[in-house]
C-alpha positions as semicolon CSV with decimal commas, in nm:
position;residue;x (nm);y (nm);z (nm)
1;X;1,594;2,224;-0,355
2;X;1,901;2,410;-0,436
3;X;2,169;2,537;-0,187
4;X;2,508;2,682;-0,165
5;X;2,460;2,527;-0,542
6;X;2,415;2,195;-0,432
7;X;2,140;2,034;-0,541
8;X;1,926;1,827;-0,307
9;X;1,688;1,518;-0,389
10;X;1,420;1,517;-0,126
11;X;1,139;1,330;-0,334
12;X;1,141;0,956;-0,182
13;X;0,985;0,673;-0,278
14;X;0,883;0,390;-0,128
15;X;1,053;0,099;-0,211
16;X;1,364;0,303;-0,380
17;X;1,537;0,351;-0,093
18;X;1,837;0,035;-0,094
19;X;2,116;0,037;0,086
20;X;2,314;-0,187;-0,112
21;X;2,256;0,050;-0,446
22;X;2,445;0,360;-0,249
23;X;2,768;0,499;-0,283
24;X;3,098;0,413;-0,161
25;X;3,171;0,765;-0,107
26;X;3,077;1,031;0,119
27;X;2,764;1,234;0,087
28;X;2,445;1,361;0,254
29;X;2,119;1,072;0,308
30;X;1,818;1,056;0,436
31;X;1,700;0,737;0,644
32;X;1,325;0,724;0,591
33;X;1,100;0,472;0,806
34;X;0,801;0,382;0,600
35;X;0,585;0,232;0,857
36;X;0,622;0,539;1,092
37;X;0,663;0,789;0,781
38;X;0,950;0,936;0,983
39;X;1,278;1,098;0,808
40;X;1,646;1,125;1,003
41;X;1,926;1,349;0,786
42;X;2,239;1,271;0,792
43;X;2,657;1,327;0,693
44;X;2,932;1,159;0,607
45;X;3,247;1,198;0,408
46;X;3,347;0,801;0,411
47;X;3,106;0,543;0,217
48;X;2,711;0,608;0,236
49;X;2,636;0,260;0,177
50;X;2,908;0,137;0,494
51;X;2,729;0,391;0,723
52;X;2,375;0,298;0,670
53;X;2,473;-0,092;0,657
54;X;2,620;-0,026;1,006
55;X;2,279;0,169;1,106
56;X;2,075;-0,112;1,037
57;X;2,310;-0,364;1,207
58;X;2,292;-0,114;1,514
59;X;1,883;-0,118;1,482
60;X;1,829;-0,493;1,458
61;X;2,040;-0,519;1,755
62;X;1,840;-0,250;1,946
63;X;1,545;-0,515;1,813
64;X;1,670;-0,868;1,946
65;X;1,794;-0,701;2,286
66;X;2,164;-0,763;2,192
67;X;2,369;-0,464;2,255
68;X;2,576;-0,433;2,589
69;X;2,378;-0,268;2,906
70;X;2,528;0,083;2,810
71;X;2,410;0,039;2,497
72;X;2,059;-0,108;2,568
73;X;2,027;0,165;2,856
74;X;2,016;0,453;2,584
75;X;1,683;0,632;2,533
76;X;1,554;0,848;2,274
77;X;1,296;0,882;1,999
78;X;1,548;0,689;1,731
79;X;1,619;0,425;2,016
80;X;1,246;0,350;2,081
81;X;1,166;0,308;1,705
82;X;1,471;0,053;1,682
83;X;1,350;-0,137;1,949
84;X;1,015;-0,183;1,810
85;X;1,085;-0,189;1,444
86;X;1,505;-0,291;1,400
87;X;1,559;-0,227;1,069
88;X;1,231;-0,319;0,917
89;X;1,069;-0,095;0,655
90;X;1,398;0,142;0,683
91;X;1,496;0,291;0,361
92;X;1,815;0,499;0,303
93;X;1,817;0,757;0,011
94;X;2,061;0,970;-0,129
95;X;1,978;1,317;-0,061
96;X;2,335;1,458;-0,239
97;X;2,700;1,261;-0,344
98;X;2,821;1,615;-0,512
99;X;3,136;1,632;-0,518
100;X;3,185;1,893;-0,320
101;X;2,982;1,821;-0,059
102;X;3,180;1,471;-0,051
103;X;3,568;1,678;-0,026
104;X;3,432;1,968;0,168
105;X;3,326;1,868;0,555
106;X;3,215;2,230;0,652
107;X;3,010;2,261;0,349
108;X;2,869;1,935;0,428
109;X;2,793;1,990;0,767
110;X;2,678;2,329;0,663
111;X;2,392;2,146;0,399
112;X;2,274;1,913;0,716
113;X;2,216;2,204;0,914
114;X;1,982;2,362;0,631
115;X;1,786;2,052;0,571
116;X;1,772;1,949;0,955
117;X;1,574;2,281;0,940
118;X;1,401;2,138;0,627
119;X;1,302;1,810;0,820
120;X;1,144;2,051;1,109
121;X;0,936;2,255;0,828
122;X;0,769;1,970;0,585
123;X;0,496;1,803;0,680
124;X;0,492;1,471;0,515
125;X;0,718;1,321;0,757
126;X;0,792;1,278;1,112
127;X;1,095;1,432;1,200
128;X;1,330;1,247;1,448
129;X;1,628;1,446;1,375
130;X;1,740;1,449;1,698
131;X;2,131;1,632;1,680
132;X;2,166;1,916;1,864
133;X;2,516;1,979;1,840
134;X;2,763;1,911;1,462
135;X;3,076;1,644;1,544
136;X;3,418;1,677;1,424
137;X;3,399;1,367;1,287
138;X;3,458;1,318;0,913
């Protein structure tokens, strides 16, 4: 899929998906939990690979009940998955590192939006996109 001239990878594999093999740089990923076929999109402009490390940290915490009680009190469709599953069969894949997309938060933010509206179309996953509002974050 092309937009804006970016050009989006949204075939995944299982078993391609490593954390540890993504960049250092901002971009646009998709988290992708195999057991559940279910598909989260996400932003950042700082390192890909430091983000989704810190996701999976946050998910096997969720797992071993070891977050503080404001933390463990949260609810929600991600939040019940991490509880069961922590970071097992989670796979992160890079969906776009153009540059671009990396320098340029609106148009960043801008590509989420259009493949949040992806996730809700296709039918091969689940979607548990679950933002409802864009951050100011970078």
């Amino acid at each position: 899929m092309i937009y804006k001239g970016v050009q989006f990878n949204l075939t995944f594999v299982e078993g391609n998906g490593d954390v540890a093999n993504m960049p250092t740089h901002g971009g646009i990923y998709a988290e992708i939990h195999w057991p559940t076929r279910s598909i989260r999109i996400g932003e950042t402009g700082n390192s890909m690979r430091g983000r989704n490390r810190s996701h999976m940290r946050w998910a096997d915490k969720h797992r071993k009940s070891a977050h503080n009680e404001k933390e463990a009190a949260r609810q929600g469709i991600i939040v019940d998955l991490v509880k069961e599953w922590g970071s097992e069969g989670l796979e992160f894949n890079v969906i776009t590192d153009d540059p671009r997309v990396r320098e340029d938060r609106e148009l960043r933010v801008d590509c989420e939006k259009h493949l949040h509206e992806w996730a809700r179309e296709q039918t091969e996953f689940r979607n548990i996109n679950t933002q409802r509002g864009y951050r100011t974050r970078n």
